[in-house]
N, C-alpha and C positions, 0 to 999 in steps of 0.2 A: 358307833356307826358313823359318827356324825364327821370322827376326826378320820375316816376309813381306814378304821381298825376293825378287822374281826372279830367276833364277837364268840365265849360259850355262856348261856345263860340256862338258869333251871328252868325247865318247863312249867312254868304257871304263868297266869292271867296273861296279859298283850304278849308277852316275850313269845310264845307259842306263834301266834298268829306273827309278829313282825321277822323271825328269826326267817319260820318256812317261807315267806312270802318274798324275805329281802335277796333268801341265800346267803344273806351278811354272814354265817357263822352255824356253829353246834349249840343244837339242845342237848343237857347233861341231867339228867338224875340221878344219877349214883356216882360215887369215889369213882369209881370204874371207868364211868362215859368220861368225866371230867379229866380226868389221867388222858385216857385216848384221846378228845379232843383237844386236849394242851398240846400233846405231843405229836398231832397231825400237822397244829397249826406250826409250831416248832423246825420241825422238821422238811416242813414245802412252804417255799417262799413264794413260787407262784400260789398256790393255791390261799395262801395270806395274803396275798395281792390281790385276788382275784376277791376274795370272798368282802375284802375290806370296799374294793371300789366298787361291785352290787351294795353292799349298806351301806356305803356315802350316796349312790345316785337314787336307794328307795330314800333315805332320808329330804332329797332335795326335792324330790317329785312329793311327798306327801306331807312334810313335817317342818319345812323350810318356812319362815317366815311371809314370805311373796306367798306361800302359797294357802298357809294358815290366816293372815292379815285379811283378805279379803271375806272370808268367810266369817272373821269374827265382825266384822265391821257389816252383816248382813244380817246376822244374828240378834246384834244390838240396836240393829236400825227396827228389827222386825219386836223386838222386844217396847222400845221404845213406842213404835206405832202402837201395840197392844193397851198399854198402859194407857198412852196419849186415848183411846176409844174407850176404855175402860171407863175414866175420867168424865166423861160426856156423859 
């Protein structure tokens, strides 16, 4: 998603939530789906297009660096403070 490519992933753990949510691409569970979905993305170059630039733009809005950096940096701050009162 990152390089806005389309995406088929099997439906388990994050993949479910990031696939429905981005549009990036198909959820595949069987030979079956997997086959269809190759061959849809194959086949429509718009819709490879399309599906690729929604997973690049949910990648940037959620997963992006700017946008994960700050929250770890609040995270560690808030860690930090706990220990730092622990201590006391």
């Amino acid at each position: 998603m990152a390089q806005a490519r389309p995406v088929v992933a099997s439906p388990v753990g994050v993949n479910v939530k990031l696939v429905k949510e981005s549009h990036a691409g198909f959820l595949a569970a069987t030979r079956q789906e997997w086959w269809d979905a190759l061959l849809k993305l194959v086949s429509d170059n718009l819709l490879r297009r399309k599906m690729g630039m929604d997973g690049r733009r949910e990648v940037e809005r959620k997963y992006c660096t700017d946008v994960i950096a700050p929250r770890l940096i609040d995270l560690f701050r808030e860690v930090a403070g706990q220990a730092e009162s622990a201590r006391r």
